[in-house]
C-alpha positions as CSV (number, residue, x, y, z in Angstrom):
1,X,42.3,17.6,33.4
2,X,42.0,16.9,37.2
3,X,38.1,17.6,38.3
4,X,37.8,18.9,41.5
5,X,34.1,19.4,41.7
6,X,31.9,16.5,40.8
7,X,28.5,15.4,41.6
8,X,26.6,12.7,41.2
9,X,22.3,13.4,40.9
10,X,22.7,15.9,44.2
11,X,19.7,17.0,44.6
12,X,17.5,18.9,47.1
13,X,14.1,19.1,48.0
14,X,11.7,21.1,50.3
15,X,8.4,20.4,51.1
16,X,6.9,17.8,53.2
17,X,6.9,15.4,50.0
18,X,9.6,17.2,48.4
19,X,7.5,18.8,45.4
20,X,9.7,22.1,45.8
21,X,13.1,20.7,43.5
22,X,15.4,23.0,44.5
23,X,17.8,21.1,43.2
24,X,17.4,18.0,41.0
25,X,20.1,15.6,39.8
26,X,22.3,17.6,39.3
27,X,25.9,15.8,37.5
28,X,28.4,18.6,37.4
29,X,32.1,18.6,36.9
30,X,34.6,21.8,37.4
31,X,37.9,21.6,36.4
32,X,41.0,22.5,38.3
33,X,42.1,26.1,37.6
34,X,39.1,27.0,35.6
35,X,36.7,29.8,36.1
36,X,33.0,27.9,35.7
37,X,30.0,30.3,35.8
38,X,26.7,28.5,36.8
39,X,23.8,30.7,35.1
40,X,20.1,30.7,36.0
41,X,17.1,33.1,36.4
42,X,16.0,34.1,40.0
43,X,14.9,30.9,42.2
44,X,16.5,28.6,39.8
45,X,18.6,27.0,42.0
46,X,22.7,28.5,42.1
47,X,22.6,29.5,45.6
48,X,21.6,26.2,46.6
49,X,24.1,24.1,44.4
50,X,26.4,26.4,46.2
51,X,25.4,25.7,49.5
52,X,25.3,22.4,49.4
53,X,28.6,22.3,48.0
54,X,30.0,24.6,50.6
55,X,28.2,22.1,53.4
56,X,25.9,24.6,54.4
57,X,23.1,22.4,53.7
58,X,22.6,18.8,53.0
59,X,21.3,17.1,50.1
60,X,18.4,15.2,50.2
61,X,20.1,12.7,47.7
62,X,23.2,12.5,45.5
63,X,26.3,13.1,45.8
64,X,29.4,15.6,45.5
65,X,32.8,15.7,46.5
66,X,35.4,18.6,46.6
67,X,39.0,18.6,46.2
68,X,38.3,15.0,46.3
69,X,36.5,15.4,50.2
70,X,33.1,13.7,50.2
71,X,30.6,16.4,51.4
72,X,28.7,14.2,53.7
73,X,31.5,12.6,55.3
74,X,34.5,15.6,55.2
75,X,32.6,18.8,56.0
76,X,35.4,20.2,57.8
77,X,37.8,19.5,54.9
78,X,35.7,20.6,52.5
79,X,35.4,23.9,54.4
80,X,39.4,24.1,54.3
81,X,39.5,23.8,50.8
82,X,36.6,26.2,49.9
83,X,36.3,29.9,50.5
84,X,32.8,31.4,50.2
85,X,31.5,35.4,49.1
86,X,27.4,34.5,49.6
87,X,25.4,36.7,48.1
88,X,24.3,38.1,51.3
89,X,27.5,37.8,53.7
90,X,27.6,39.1,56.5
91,X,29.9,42.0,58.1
92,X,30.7,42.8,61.3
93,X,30.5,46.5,60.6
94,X,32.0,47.8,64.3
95,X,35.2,46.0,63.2
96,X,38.6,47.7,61.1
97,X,38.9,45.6,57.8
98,X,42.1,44.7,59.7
99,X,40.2,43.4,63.0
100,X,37.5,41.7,60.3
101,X,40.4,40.2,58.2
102,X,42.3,38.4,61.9
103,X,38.9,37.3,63.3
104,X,38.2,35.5,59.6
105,X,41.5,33.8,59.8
106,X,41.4,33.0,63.2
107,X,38.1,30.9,62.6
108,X,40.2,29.2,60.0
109,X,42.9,28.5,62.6
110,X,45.5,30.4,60.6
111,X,48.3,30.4,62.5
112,X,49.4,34.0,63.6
113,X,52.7,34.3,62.4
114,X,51.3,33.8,58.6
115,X,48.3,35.5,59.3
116,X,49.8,39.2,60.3
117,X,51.9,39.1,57.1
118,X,48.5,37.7,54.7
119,X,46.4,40.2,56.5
120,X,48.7,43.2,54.8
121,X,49.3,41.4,51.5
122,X,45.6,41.1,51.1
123,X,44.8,44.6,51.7
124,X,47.7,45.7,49.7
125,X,46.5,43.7,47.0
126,X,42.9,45.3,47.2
127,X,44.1,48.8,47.7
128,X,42.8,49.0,51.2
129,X,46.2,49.1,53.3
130,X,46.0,52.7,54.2
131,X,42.1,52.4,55.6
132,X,42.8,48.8,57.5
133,X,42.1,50.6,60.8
134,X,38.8,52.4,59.5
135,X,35.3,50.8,60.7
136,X,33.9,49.1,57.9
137,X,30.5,51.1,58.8
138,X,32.7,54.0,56.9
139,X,33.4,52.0,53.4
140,X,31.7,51.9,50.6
141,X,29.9,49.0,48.5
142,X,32.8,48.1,46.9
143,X,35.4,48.1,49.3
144,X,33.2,46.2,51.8
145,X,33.0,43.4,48.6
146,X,36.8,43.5,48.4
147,X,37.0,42.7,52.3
148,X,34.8,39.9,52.0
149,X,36.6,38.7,48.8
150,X,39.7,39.0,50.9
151,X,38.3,36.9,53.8
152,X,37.9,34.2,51.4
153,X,40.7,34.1,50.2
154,X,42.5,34.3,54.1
155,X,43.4,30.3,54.6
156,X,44.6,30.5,51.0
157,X,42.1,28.0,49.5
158,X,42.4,26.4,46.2
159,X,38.5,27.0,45.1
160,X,36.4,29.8,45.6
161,X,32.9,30.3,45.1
162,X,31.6,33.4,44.5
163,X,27.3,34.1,44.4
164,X,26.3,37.0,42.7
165,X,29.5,39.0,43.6
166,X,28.6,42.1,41.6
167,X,24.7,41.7,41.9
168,X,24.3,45.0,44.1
169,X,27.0,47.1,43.3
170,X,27.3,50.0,40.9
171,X,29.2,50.0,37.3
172,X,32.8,51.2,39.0
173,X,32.5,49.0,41.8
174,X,31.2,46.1,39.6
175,X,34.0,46.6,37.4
176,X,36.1,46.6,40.0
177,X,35.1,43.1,41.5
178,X,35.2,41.7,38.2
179,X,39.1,42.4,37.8
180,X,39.7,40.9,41.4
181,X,38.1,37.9,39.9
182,X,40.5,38.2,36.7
183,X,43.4,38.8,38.7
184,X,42.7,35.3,41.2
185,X,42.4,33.2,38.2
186,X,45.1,34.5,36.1
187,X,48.0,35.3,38.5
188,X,47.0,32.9,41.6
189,X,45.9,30.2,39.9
190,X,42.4,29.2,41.9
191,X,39.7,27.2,40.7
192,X,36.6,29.8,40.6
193,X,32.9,28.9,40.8
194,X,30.5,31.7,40.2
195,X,26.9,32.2,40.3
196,X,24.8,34.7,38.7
197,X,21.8,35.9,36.7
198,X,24.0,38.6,34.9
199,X,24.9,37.1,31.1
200,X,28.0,39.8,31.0
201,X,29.5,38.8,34.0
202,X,29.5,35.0,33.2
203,X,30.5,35.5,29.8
204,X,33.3,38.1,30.7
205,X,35.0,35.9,33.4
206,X,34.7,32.4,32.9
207,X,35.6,29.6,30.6
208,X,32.9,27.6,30.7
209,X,29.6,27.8,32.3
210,X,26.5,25.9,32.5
211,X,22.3,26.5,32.5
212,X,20.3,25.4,35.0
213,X,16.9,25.9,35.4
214,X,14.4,24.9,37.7
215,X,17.0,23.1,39.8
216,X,17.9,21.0,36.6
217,X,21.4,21.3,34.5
218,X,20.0,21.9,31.0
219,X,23.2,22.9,29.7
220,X,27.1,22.8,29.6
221,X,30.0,24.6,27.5
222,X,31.9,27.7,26.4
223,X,29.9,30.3,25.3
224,X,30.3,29.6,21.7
225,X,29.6,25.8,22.2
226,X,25.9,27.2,23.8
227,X,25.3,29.3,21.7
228,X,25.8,26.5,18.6
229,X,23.7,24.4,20.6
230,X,21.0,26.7,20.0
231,X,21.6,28.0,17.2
232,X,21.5,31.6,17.9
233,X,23.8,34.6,18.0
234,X,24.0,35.6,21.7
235,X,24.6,34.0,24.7
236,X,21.0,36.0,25.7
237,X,19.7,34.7,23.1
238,X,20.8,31.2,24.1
239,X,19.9,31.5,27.2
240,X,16.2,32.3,26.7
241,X,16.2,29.6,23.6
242,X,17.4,27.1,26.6
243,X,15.2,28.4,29.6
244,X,12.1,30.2,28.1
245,X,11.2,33.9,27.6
246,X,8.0,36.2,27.1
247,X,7.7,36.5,23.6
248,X,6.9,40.4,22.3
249,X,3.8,39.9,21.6
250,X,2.8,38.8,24.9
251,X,5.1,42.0,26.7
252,X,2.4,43.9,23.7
253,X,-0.5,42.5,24.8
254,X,-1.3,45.1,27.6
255,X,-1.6,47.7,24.8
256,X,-3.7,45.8,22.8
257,X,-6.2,44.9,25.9
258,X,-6.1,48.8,26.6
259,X,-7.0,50.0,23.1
260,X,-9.6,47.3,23.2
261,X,-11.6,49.0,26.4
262,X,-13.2,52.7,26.3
């Protein structure tokens, strides 16, 4: 199987003697076609991995390449090859999801005779056609995630990354993103990369994920091959075996101090 995401110890560090590991070795490999899900509490270090590999930021060491484009040396390829939802993306809210959709492309230097025509298959596609001259101001949750989904997905990229992409959105509209995602992988054939904290999501879309923790890769695998690792039932399960949890006795031990005083 061709890899299209590798590194090699990329790591990044913050601090003025780098004692905040945001990232730390990290030797990763994606497959072509695949949907990989990297899992990890809060501040463990996805959104970085996925900046650095977007060339957002710059590692302090390691490497990583893209579609074969070195990330230190090909920025501009790599951005070609790559389209981003961040978990906090911004949207130019005074703009039509058309208007939004032809300024995204133009930045990619689409050229405007494909453009027009991907404008309308992407909003077809979402079920937004018939609103592509509303304000985006005037859309909900959901719809504004489809447009951004659909302005990654303008220059046509092979590999998408995708950070928290249902993290603040409710059940329908969750649901919603998360057969978007389906749909990419199955009938367009894209190499996905998705982040998250949310064990459904991950185990729902993707085919193999990996664990990191504290800016370290602690595991890799299907969900069943984690889950044997640890020798437990769930992927939750796993996950806590693999990255720590409060045990019950210590979530109990406020009762026990407030029996214990008058």
């Amino acid at each position: 199987m061709k890899v299209v995401i590798r590194t090699d110890k990329l790591s990044k560090y913050y601090g003025k003697g780098g004692e905040i590991k945001a990232v730390d070795e990290l030797n990763l490999e994606v497959y072509e076609g695949e949907t990989f899900g990297l899992l990890g509490p809060n501040g463990a270090g996805k959104t970085t991995t996925v900046r650095l590999l977007n060339c957002i930021i710059k590692p302090t060491s390691g490497a990583a390449t893209v579609n074969g484009y070195d990330i230190l040396k090909n920025e501009t390829d790599v951005k070609r090859v790559t389209g981003l939802l961040a978990e906090s993306p911004g949207l130019y809210e005074k703009l039509s999801a058309h208007e939004f959709l032809d300024f995204m492309g133009a930045l990619y230097d689409v050229p405007n005779n494909i453009l027009s025509e991907r404008i309308d298959d992407l909003l077809k596609l979402f079920g937004l056609h018939e609103r592509r001259d509303y304000l985006l101001e005037g859309y909900s949750r959901g719809m504004k995630q489809k447009v951004l989904i659909a302005s990654a997905l303008i220059h046509d990229p092979p590999i998408l990354f995708f950070d928290e992409p249902t993290s603040m959105l409710d059940p329908r509209a969750a649901l919603m993103v998360k057969d978007l995602i389906k749909k990419l992988a199955d009938s367009a054939g894209k190499t996905i990369f998705i982040c998250s904290h949310i064990l459904p999501v991950v185990e729902e879309l993707c085919d193999r994920i990996g664990i990191i923790s504290q800016g370290r890769l602690i595991a890799v695998g299907t969900v069943d091959e984690i889950i044997a690792q640890t020798g437990t039932k769930t992927l939750e399960k796993a996950f806590i075996a693999r990255t720590g949890g409060v045990e019950e006795k210590e979530l109990l031990a406020w009762r026990e101090q407030k029996g214990a005083n008058p």
